[in-house]
Structures are given as C-alpha cells and as structure tokens.
C-alpha positions as CSV (number, residue, x, y, z in Angstrom):
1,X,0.0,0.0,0.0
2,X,1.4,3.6,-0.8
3,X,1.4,6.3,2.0
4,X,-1.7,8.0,0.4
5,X,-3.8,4.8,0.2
6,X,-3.7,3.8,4.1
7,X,-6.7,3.6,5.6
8,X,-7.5,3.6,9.3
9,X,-6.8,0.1,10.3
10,X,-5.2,0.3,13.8
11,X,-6.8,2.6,16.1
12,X,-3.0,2.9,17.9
13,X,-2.3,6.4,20.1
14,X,0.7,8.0,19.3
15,X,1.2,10.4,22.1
16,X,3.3,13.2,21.4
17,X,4.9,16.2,23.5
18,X,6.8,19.0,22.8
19,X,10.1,20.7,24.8
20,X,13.6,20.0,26.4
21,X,13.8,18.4,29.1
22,X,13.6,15.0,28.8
23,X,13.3,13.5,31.9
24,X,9.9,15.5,32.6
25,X,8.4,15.0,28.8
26,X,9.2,11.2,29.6
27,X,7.1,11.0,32.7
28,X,4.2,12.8,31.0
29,X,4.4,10.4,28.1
30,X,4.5,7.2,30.2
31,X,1.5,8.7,32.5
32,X,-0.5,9.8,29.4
33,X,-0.5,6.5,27.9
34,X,-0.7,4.5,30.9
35,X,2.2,2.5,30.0
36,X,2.6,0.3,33.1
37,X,-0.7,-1.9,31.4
38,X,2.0,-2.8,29.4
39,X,3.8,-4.8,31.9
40,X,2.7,-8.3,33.5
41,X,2.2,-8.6,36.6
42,X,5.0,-9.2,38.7
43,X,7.8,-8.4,35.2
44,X,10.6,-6.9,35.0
45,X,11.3,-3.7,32.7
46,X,14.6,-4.1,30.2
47,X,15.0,-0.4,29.1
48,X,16.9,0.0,25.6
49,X,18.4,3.2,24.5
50,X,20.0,3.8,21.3
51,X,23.9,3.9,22.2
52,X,25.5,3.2,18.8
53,X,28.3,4.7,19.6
54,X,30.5,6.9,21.9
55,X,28.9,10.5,21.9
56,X,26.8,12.6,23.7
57,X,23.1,13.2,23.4
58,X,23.5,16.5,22.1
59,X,25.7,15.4,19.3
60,X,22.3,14.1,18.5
61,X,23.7,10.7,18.5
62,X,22.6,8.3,21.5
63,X,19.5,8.6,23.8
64,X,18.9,11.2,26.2
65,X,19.7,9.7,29.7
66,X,17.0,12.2,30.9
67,X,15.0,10.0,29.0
68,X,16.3,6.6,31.3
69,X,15.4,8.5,34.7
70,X,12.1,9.3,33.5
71,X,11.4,5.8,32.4
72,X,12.9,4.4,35.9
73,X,11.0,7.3,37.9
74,X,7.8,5.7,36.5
75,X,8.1,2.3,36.9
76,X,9.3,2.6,40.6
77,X,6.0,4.6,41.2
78,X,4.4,2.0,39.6
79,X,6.1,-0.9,41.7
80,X,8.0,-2.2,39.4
81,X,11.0,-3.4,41.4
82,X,13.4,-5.0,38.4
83,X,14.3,-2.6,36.0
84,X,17.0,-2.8,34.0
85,X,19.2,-1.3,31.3
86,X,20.4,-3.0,28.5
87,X,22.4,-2.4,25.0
88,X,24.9,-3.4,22.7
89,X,27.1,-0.6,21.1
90,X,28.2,-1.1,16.9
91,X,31.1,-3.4,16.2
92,X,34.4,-1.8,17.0
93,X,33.1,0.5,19.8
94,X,32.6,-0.6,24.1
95,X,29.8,-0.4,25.6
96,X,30.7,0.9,28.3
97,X,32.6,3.7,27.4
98,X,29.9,5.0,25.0
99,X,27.6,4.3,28.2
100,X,29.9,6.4,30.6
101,X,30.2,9.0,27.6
102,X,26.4,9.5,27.5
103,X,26.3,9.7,31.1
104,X,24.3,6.4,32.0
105,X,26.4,5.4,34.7
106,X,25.4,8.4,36.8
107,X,21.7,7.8,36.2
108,X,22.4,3.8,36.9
109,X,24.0,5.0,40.4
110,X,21.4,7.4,41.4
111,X,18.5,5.2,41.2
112,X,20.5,1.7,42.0
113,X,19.6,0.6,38.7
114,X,22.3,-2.3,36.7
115,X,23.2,-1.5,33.4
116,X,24.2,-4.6,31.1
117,X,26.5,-4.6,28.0
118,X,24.6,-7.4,25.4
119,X,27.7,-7.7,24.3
120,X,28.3,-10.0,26.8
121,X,25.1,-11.5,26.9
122,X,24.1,-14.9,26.1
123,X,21.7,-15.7,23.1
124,X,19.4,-17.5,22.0
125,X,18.3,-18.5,18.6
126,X,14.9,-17.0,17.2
127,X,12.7,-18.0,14.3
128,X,12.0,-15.1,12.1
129,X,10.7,-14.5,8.6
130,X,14.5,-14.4,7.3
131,X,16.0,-17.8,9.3
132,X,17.2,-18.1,12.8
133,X,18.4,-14.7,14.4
134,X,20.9,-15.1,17.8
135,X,18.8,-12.6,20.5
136,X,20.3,-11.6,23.6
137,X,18.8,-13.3,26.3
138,X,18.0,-10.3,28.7
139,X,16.2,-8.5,25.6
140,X,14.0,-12.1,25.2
141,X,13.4,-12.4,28.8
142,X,12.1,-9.0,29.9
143,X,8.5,-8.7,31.1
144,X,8.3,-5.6,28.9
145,X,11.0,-4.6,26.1
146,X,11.0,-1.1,26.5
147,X,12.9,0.7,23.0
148,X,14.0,3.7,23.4
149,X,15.6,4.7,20.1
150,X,16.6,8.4,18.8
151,X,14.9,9.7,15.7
152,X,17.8,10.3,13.2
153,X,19.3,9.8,9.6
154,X,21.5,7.0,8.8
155,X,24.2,6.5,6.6
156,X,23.1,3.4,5.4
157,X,19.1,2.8,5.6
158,X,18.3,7.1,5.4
159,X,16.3,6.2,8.8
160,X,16.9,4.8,12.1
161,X,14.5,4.7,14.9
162,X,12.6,2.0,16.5
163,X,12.7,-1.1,14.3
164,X,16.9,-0.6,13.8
165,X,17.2,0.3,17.5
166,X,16.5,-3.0,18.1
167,X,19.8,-4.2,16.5
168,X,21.7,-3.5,19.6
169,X,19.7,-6.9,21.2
170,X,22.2,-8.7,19.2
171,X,25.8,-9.9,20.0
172,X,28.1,-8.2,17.2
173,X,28.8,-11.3,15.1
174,X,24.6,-11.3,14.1
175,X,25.0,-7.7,13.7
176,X,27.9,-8.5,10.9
177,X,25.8,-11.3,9.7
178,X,23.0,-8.8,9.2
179,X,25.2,-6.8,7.1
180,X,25.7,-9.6,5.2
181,X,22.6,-10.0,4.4
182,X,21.8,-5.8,3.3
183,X,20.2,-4.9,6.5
184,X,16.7,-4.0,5.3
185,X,15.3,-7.9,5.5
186,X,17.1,-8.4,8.8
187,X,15.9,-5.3,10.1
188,X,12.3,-6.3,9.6
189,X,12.1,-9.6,10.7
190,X,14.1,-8.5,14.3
191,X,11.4,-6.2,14.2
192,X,8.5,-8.4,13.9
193,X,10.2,-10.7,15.9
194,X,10.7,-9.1,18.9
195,X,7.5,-6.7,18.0
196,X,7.9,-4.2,21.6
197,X,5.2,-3.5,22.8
198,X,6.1,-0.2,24.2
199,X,9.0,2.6,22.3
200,X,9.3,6.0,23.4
201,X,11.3,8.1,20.6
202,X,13.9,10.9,21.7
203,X,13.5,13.2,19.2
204,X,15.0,16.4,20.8
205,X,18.0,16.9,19.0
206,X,19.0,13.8,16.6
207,X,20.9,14.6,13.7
208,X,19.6,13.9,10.6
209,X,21.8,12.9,8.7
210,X,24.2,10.5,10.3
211,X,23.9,8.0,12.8
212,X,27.1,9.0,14.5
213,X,25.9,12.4,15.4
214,X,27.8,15.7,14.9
215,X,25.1,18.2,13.6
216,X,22.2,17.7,15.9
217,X,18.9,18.9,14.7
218,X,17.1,20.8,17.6
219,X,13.0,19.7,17.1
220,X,12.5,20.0,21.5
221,X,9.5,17.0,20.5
222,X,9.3,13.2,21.7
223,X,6.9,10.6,21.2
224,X,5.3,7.3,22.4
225,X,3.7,4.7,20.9
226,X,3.0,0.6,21.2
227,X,3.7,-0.5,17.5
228,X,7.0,0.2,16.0
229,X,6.2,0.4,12.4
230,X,3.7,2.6,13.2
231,X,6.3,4.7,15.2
232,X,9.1,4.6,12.0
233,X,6.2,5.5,9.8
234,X,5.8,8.8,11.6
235,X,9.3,9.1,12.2
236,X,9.8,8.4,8.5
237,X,6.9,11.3,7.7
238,X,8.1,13.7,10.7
239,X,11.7,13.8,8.1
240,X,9.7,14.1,4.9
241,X,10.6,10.6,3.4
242,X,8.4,8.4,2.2
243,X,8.2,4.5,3.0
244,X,9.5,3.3,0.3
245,X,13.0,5.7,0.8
246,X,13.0,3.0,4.1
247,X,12.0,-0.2,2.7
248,X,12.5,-2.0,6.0
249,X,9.1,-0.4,7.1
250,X,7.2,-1.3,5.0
251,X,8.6,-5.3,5.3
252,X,8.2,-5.3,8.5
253,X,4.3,-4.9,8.6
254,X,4.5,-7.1,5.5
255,X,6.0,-9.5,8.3
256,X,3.8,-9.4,11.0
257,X,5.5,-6.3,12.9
258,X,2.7,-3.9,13.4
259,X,0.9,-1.6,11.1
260,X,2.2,1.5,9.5
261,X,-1.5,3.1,8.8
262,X,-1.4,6.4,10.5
263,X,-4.1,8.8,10.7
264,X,-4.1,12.3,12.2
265,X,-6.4,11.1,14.8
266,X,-3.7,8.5,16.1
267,X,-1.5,11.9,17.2
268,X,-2.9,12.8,20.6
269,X,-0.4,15.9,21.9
270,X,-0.1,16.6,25.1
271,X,1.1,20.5,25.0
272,X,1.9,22.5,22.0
273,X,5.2,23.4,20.6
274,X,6.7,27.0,21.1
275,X,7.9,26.8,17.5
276,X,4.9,26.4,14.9
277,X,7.7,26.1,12.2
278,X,7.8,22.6,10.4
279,X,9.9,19.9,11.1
280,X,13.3,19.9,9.6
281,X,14.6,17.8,6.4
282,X,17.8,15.9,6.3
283,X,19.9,17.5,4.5
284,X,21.5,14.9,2.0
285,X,25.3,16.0,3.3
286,X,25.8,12.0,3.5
287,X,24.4,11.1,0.0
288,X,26.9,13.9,-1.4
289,X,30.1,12.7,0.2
290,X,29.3,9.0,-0.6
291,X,27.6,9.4,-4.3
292,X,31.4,7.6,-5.8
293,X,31.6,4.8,-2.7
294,X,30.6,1.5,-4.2
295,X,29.3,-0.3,-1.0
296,X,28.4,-3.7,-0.7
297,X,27.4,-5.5,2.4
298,X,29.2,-2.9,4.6
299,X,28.8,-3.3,9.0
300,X,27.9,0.4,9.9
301,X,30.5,0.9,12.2
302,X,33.1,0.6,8.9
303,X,30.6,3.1,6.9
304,X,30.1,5.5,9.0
305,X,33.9,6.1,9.9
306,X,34.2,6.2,6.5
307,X,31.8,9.1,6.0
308,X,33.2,11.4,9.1
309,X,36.8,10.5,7.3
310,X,35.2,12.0,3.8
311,X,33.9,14.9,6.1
312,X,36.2,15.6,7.9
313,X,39.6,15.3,5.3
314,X,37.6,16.6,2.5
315,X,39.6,14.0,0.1
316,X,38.0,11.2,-1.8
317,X,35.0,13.0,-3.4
318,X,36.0,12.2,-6.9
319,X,37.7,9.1,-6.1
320,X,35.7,5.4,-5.9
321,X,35.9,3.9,-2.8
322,X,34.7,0.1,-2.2
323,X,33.8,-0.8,1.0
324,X,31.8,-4.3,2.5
325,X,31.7,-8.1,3.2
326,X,31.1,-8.2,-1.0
327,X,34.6,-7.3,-1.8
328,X,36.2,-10.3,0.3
329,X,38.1,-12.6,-1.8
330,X,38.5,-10.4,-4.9
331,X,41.1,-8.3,-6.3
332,X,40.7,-4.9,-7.9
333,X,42.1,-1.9,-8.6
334,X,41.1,1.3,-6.6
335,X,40.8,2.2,-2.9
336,X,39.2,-0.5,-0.4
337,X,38.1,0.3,3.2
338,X,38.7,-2.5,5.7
339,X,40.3,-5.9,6.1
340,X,37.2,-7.2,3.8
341,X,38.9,-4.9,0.7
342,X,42.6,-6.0,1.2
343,X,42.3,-7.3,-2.6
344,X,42.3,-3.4,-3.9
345,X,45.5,-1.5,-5.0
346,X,45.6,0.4,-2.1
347,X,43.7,-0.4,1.3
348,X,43.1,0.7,4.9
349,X,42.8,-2.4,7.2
350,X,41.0,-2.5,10.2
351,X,37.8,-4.1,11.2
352,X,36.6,-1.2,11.0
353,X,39.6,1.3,10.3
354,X,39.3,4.1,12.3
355,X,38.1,7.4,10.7
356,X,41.8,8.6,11.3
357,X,43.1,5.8,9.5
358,X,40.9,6.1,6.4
359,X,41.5,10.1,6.1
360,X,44.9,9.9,6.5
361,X,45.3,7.1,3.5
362,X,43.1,9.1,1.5
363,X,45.4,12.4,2.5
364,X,48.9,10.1,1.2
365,X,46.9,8.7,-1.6
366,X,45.8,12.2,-2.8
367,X,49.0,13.9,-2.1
368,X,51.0,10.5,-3.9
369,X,48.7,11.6,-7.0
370,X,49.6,15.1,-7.0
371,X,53.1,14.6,-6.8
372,X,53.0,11.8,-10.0
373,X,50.9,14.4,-11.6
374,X,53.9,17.5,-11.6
C-alpha cells in the first residue's frame, strides 16, 4: 500500500509532547499513555536506549539519559522493582565507554539501577521470517522490552528509529551477519520478531543525517507509541521521506510487525510546541560525500567512519571507494576500506579502520597523485 492509500486500520495512540527536558516529557508520556498496562504482573522492565556509539546526546547521537530517569521514575511509582538497562554498542566500539560517555552510569548509580552490556550476553536463537536470528537473552526475557531509540538519519538505511534500534539486542557477530545480508530484511524480521510492545522516541536533537551524530537537529519533541512500524512511519513522515525511501518499514508490517497506517487522529499531543515552524529535512550532506563509494554488504560501524573521514579530510570525493563483506576474496584496482577490501591497490585495514586511518590514507593517496601528476 502507498502512504496515500492507508486507511485507518489500527486505532494505535501516538502520544506526542513537545520541549527539552527530557526527563519530565518522559514521565508525562508514560503517565498519558498509561504505559505500566503494558507490563505483566509481577515483570521486569529491560530499558533499551540507542547507544551506537560513543557521543553525547547532544551530538544528537545516542538517547537522552533524561530519557532513562524518566522511564525508571515511572516504573518505581508504579512498583515495578526490576528494571534494568540494556544495549549493545556497533562493532568496534565498548559499551561501556559509550555508556559512561552518554552519562548512563550516573543515572544507573542514582536510582540503584544495573546496566548490562549485550555484548556479553548470552543468546538464544529465534525463528523469524528471514531464518534463525541469535537474541540476547535479557532482551527475550524482559516482562516488557521497553525501545527507546533516537529519531535520526543513517548512513546506510536514510532512517533509524525504533525497528533498527532493536539491532543492539544482538551480540556483534549477528550484527555482521546482518550486514551480510543488506540490513533492510534483517531489520524487519528482528522487528516483527521481537514486536515491543512499548518505544518512546527521543527526538530532541537527533541529527539527521548521520547516525554518529555531529550536527544535531534541535526539534524539543518526543513521542510514544505501542507499534513500532507505526512509530518509524511517523518518524519516517516527521523527516519528509516516504516509505519506500525506508524499505525495512514497509517489510516489517509485511512481516507481521505492526501496522504503518497512521491517521491524524492517532497523534494525541499533550502540550503545544513553542515553535509552529515545520519539522526539519535531512539535509542529503551523507548522499553527497558518498555518491562515488561502491558499498556492498558494509557493517555500519566501517561506513560511517568512513563518511566522518570523507567529512572531515575533504579527500576522496571524486575518487571510488569500495567498502563491504562483497569485496572479500576479490582483487581490484582502486581504494578499499577494511580488512574485507585487502584485494584493492591500495587499502586501509582494520575491522573497521578508524576514521583517522581512512582520512589519513586518503590524505597520502591524494598527495602520492599530485606529486606523479607534476
């Protein structure tokens, strides 16, 4: 179905509220919607922010911890007495650190609350629509699964919010094997499979065009909803794309995730924003810097250090680039990004390189080019 054939067919609340401080909009949300219905009696509450990677929330990168102590806050009032909080950070970052960099561990030590890396978790195999998919035991044995994903732009799938959020449940070797497979299938199925029942979006300050972070988009507005491809269909309209821009949407209802119909009814706001202006577009920076990369099965982490190393070295525009789990085994010429490209002419290993690594061999390679030129 196309966004302007939807009909009505869910009846789902979106709840929506407008400001900065996210701690406060996160009780409101959770006390609007009465959220702890969503909990069985006597569960426990696993509470997963999006903490790809080692930045601060107003990089617009990673989950507002405000967002954690209004969550915990509520359930404690509530008497829910095991709450937890759980994530994974992208291959070739720690947890940890990017936990302590977000300032979690505060927030974990004020309110006596554990925080657990999934990267050490256990799994456990789950059937989904695309095979068997390895889950992190704590995210499949939660009384409620509570996502808590930032609304931003991705170098990769254009979106990220709820449904990818979800990709953190996994120990890193699934999250290569995803890759493997070209995220959007993988995405969907994870999706349906672990279908949360409850996901309240930070969308304060996430920047729209890159994962990473680095130029945060202020939009003071959060959400809450129950279905998650519901929740990335507004997400996905909030950032003027449409669904099919994000395929793994669209597949994921396909899939038995949830519904993406949406309705103006289904917005219930609970204040109204200062700002009447529109919501912000992406800005297509990424697309720019990346139109000559020939990617092909590429893990995130090794992308997206790619992209701040094309931003921030402003080399490699005009040159191709290969990057991905595609490129293992062959040999080419041109310039290849990670041990899976060690067949090209010249090549940064690393798995992933750092972005330091891949500028500076794009710096040599550039300045080697100039000098053959003279």
């Amino acid at each position: 179905m196309t966004d302007m054939n939807r009909t009505h067919m869910t009846g789902k609340r979106i709840y929506q509220i407008y400001g900065s401080d996210a701690c406060d909009m996160t009780l409101r949300l959770l006390e609007a919607s009465g959220a702890i219905a969503q909990v069985p009696a006597g569960g426990s509450v696993a509470l997963k922010p999006n903490l790809v990677v080692a930045g601060t929330p107003e990089s617009g990168a990673v989950t507002h911890p405000g967002v954690l102590s209004g969550c915990i806050e509520y359930f404690r009032e509530q008497g829910v007495k095991d709450i937890s909080v759980i994530e994974g950070s992208w291959v070739g970052d720690e947890t940890l650190r990017a936990m302590r960099r977000a300032g979690y561990d505060k927030v974990c030590k004020r309110y006596d609350v554990p925080f657990y890396d999934l990267k050490k978790d256990k799994t456990r195999p789950v059937e989904t629509a695309v095979g068997k998919i390895d889950v992190c035991c704590r995210a499949l044995d939660a009384g409620l699964l509570v996502d808590l994903p930032v609304l931003k732009g991705h170098c990769q799938t254009v979106m990220t919010c709820a449904l990818k959020n979800l990709k953190g449940c996994l120990p890193d070797r699934e999250k290569r094997h995803f890759h493997a497979m070209g995220l959007t299938k993988p995405i969907a199925a994870l999706g349906a499979a672990l279908k949360p029942r409850l996901i309240v979006v930070d969308s304060i300050c996430g920047d729209l065009n890159f994962e990473e972070g680095g130029t945060p988009v202020e939009t003071d507005r959060m959400y809450l909803g129950t279905d998650a491809v519901q929740i990335d269909a507004y997400g996905a309209r909030l950032m003027g794309l449409s669904l099919s821009q994000v395929p793994y949407i669209e597949l994921a209802e396909r899939y038995g995730g949830g519904s993406a119909a949406l309705d103006e009814g289904d917005i219930v706001n609970l204040n109204a924003p200062s700002d009447v202006s529109t919501y912000p577009r992406p800005s297509g920076t990424v697309a720019k810097l990346t139109r000559r990369v020939k990617q092909d099965r590429a893990c995130s982490a090794c992308f997206a250090n790619l992209v701040r190393a094309l931003y921030a070295s402003g080399y490699g525009n005009d040159l191709d680039i290969c990057i991905g789990q595609g490129f293992q085994g062959r040999t080419f010429d041109g310039f290849g990004v990670g041990r899976c490209c060690k067949g090209a002419t010249h090549c940064v290993m690393g798995c992933p390189p750092t972005a330091e690594q891949i500028a500076n061999a794009l710096e040599d390679l550039a300045w080697n080019d100039s000098n053959l030129q003279k």
